[in-house]
C-alpha positions in Angstrom: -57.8 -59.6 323.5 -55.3 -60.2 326.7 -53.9 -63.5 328.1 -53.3 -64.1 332.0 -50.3 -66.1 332.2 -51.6 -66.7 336.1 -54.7 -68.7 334.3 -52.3 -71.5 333.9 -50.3 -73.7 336.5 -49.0 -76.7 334.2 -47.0 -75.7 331.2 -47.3 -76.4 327.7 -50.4 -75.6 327.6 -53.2 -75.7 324.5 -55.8 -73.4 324.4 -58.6 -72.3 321.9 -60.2 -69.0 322.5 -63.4 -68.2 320.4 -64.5 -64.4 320.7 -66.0 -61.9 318.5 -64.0 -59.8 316.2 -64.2 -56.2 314.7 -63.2 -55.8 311.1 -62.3 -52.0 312.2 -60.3 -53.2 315.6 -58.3 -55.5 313.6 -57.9 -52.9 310.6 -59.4 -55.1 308.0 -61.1 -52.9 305.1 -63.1 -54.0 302.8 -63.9 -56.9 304.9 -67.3 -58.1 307.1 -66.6 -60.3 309.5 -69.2 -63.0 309.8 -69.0 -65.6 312.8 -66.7 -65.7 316.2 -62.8 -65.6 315.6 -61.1 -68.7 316.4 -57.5 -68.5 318.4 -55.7 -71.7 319.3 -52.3 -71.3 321.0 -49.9 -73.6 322.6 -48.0 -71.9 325.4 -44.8 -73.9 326.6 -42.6 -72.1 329.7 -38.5 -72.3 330.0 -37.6 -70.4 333.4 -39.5 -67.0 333.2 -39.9 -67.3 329.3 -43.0 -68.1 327.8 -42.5 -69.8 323.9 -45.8 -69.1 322.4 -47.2 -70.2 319.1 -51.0 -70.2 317.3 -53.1 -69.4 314.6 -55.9 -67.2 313.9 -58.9 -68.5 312.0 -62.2 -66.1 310.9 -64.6 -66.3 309.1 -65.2 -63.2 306.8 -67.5 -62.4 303.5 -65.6 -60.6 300.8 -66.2 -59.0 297.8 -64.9 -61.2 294.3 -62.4 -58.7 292.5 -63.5 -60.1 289.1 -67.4 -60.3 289.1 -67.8 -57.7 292.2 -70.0 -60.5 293.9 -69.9 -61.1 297.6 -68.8 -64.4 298.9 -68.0 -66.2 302.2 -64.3 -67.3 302.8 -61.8 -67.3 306.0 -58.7 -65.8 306.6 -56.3 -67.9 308.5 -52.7 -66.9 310.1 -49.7 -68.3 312.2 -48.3 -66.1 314.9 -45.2 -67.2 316.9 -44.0 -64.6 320.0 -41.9 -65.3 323.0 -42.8 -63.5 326.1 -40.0 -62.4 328.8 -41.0 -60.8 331.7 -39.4 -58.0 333.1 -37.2 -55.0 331.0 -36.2 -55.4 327.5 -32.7 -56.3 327.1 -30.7 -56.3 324.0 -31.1 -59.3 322.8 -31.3 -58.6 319.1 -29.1 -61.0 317.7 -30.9 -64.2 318.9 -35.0 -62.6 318.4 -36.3 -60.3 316.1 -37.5 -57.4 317.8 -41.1 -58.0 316.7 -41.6 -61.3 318.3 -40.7 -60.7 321.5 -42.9 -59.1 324.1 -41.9 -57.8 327.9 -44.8 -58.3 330.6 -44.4 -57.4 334.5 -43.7 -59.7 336.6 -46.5 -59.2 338.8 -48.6 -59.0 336.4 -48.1 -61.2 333.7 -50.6 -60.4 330.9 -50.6 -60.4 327.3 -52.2 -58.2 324.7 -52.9 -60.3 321.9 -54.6 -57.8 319.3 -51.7 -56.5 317.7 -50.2 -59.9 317.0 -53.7 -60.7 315.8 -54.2 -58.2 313.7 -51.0 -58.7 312.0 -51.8 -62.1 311.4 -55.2 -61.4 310.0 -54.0 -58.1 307.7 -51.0 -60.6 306.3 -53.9 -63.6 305.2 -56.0 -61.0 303.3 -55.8 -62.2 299.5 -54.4 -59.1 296.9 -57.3 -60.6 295.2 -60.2 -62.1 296.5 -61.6 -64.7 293.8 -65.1 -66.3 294.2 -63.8 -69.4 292.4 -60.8 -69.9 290.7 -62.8 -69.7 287.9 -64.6 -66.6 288.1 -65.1 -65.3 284.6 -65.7 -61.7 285.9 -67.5 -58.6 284.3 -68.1 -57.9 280.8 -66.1 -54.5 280.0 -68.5 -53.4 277.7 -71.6 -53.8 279.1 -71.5 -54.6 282.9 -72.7 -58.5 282.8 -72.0 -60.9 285.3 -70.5 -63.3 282.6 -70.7 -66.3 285.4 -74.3 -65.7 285.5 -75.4 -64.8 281.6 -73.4 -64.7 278.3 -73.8 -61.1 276.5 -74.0 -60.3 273.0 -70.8 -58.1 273.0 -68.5 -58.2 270.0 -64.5 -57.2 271.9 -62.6 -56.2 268.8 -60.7 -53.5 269.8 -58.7 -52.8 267.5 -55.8 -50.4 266.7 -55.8 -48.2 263.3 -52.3 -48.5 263.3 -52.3 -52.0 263.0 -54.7 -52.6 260.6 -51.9 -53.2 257.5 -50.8 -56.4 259.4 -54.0 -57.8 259.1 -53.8 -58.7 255.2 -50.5 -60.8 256.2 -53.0 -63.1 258.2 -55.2 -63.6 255.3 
C-alpha cells in the first residue's frame, strides 16, 4: 500500500483508506481475512517533515485455541512514523531507527505495508478465545464441551499418591 504525499496540499491532514488485504502479504498465519482493511491516518507537516500517526483495523475469522471452533474477530493496531525526505542522517538519539522513513524529494511516496504489517502481526492474540468463556475440548473424548456435556469420569490419578488419600478420609 503507498502514500503520495503530492495527494495533499493543506496539512494535517485525516484520511481513511479502505483496501483489500492478504493474510500471506501481511504474514498473518493461521488467519483468513474476511472484509476490506480499514487505515485511518492523520498526517501533520513541520518544514519537510511529515509526523504521521494511524491505526489499522481488519476484520479476520480465527480459529478458538480452546474448543478449535472458528470465529469472527478484528485485529486492530496503532502505528506512529515520521517521514524525512532526503538521506538518512544520524539522528538516533532523538527517533528510533524504526519509526523514521527517508523518501525522495521528488518523489515523495510512502510504502505503508511494512508498517502495516507490523501493526497487524503485533494485535494477533497468543491465544485466540471464542468467548472468554470457552470451556474448550474434552481431553478424553474430543467433545465440544460448549456445545454437549460428556460422560467422562477425569480422575487421573497418580499411584504414588494414593497413601495420602486415607488422610482425606
Amino acid at each position: 500500500m503507498n502514500l503520495d504525499l503530492r495527494d495533499f496540499r493543506v496539512f494535517p491532514v485525516d484520511l481513511t483508506i479502505e483496501s483489500e488485504a492478504d493474510a500471506q502479504e501481511y504474514e498473518l498465519q493461521g488467519i483468513t481475512v474476511r472484509d476490506l482493511m480499514t487505515v485511518k491516518m492523520n498526517i501533520h507537516k513541520v518544514k519537510e517533515e511529515y509526523y504521521c500517526q494511524g491505526m489499522v483495523r481488519l476484520p479476520v475469522e480465527e480459529e478458538c485455541s480452546r474448543c478449535l471452533n472458528l470465529f469472527d474477530a478484528e485485529l486492530s493496531g496503532d502505528f506512529s512514523f515520521i517521514v524525512k525526505t532526503g538521506s538518512p542522517e544520524v539522528d538516533a538519539a532523538t527517533v528510533a531507527e524504526d519509526e523514521m522513513i527517508y523518501i525522495n524529494t521528488h518523489e515523495p511516496v510512502i510504502e505503508l505495508t511494512d508498517t502495516i504489517r507490523q501493526s497487524l502481526v503485533l494485535a494477533i492474540p497468543m491465544k485466540p478465545l471464542c468467548s472468554e468463556d470457552c470451556r474448550g475440548l474434552c481431553p478424553n473424548c474430543g467433545a465440544n464441551l460448549n456445545e454437549e456435556t460428556c460422560e467422562c469420569r477425569l480422575e487421573d490419578t497418580d499411584e504414588r499418591w494414593d497413601g495420602l488419600k486415607d488422610l482425606l478420609e
